[in-house]
KOLMARBA-728550 format. One record per residue: x, y, z of N, C-alpha, C in turn. Coordinates in pm, whole numbers, plus 32768, in hexadecimal, padded with zeros to 4 digits. Each point is the difference from the previous one (the first is absolute). Layout:
! KOLMARBA-728550
XYZXYZXYZ;...
END
This chain:
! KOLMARBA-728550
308F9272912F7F757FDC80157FCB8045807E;7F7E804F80147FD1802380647F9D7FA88030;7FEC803480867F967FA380607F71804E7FC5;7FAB7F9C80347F6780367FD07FB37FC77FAC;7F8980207FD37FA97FEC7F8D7FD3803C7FC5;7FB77FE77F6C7FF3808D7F9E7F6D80348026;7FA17FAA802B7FB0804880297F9C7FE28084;7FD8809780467FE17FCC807D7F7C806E7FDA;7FAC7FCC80767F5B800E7FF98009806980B6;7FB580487FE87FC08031807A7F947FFC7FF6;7FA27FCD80747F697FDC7FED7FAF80978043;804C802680377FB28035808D803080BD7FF9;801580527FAA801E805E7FFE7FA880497FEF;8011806880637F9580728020802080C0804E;801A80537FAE802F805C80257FA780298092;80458041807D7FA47FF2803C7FF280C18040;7FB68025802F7FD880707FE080668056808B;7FD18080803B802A802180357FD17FD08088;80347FD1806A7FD07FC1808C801080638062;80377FC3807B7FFF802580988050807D7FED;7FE6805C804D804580768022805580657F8A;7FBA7FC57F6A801D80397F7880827FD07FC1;80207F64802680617FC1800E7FD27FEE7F4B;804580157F9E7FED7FC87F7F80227F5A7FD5;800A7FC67FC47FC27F667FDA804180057F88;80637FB87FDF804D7FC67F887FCB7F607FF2;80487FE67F8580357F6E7FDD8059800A7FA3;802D7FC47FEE80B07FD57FBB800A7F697FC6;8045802F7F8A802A7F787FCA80B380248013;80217F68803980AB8030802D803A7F887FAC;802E801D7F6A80417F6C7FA880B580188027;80077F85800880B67FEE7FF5802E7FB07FAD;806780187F9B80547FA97F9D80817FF2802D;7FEB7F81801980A67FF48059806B7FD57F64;7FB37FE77F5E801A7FDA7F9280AB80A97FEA;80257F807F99806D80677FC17FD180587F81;7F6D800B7FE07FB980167F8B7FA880518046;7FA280AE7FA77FC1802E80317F7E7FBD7FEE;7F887FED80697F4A7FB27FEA7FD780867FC1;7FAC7FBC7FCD7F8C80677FA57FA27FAF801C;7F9C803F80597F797FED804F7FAE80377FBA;7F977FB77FB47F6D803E7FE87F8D7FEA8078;8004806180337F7A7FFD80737F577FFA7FD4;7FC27FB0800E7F75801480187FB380238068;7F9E8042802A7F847FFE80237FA17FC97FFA;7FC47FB6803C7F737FB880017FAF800B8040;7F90801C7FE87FA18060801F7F777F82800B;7FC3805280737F567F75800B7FB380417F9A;7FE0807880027FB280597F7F801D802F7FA7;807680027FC08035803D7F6780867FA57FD6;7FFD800D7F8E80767FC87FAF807180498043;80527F7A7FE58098801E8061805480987F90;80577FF28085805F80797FD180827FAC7FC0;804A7FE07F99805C7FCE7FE8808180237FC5;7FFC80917FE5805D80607FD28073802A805F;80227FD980708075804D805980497F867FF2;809280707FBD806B7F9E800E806F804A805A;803A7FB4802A808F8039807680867FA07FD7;806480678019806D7F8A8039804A80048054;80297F9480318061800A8080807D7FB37FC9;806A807B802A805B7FC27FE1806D7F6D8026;806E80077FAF80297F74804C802B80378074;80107F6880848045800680617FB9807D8044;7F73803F7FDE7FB7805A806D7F818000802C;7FBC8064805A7F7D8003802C7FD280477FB9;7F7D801680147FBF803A7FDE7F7F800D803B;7FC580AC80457FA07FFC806E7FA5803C7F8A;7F707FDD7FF57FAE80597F907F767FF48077;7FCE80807FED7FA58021805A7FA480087F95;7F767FB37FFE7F6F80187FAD7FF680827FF6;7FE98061804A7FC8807D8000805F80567FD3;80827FF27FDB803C805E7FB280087FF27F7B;7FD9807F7FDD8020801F7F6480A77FE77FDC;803A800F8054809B7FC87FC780187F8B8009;7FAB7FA1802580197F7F7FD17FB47FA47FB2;7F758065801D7F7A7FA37F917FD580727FAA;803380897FFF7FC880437F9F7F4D8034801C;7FBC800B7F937F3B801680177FE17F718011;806C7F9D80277F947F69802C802180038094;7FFA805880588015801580A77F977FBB8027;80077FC380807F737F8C80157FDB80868049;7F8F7FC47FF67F39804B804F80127FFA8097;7FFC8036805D7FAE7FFB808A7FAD7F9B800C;802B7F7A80307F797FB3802C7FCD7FC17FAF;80397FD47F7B80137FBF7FA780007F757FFE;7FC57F9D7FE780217F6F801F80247FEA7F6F;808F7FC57FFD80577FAA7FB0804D7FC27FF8;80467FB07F9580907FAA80178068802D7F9F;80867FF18029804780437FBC80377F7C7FE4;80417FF37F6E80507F7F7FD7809080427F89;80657FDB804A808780037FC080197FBB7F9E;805B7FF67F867FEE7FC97F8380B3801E7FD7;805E7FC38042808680427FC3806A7F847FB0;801980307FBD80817FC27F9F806E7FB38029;8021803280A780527FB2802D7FB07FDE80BB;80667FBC80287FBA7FD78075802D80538092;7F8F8031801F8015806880747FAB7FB28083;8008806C80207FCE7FC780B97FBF8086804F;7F4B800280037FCE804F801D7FAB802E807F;7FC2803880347FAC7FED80797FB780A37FF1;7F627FFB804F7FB480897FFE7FF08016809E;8028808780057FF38032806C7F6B806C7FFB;7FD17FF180A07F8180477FFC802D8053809D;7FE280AA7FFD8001802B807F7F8B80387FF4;7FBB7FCB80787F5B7FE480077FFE80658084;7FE980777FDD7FB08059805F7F817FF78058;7FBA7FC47FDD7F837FE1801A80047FCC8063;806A7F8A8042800A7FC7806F80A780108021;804780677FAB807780228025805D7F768025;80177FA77F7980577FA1800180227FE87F6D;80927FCB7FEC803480087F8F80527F7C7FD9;7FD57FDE7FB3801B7F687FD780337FF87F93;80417F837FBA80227FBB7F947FF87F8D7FD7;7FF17FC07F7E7FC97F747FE980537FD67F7C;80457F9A801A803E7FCE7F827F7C7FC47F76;800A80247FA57FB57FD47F9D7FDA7F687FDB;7F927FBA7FC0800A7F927FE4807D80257F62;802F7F8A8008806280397F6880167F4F7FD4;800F80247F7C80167F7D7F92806580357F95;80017FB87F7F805E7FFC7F977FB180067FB9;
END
């Protein structure tokens, strides 16, 4: 049995652009399955002005991490989040993981992380 829950909510995700001194601006989704079974994560997008994105699936294997950066095509493919984008990202997996979003915020050059609200 792994630690975690199958699905967790990010309210507050926002790619953030290029800041101070041409310092570039990520965010990250970082999932861990501490499970003996691989998760299969369907990711959404939710969007204030358009129908969500609900097509990205990932997996992380058992007993590992997994770092997925929005803005890469090797981990989201043509659904890479926008520059400045206001949305929420919500996890959807099969087994129970344990997630958190990281933001490195150029703009005021500080870099944070926030555990998700998450349920069953």
């Amino acid at each position: 049995m792994g630690y975690g829950k199958k699905v967790w909510i990010f309210p507050d995700a926002e790619l953030p652009p290029v800041g101070v001194n041409c310092i570039p601006g990520h965010e990250s989704i970082i999932i861990t399955n501490t499970g003996d079974a691989d998760a299969h994560i369907r990711i959404t997008f939710i969007y204030t002005d358009k129908e969500p994105i609900n097509d990205i699936v990932v997996t992380v294997g058992a007993r590992r991490v997994r770092c997925l950066r929005t803005n890469e095509p090797k981990d989201f493919g043509e659904r890479t989040a926008k520059f400045e984008e206001q949305y929420a990202i919500m996890l959807e997996s099969d087994v129970p993981v344990v997630a958190q979003y990281g933001r490195a915020e150029p703009r005021t050059v500080a870099f944070y992380t926030t555990p998700g609200y998450c349920c069953d």
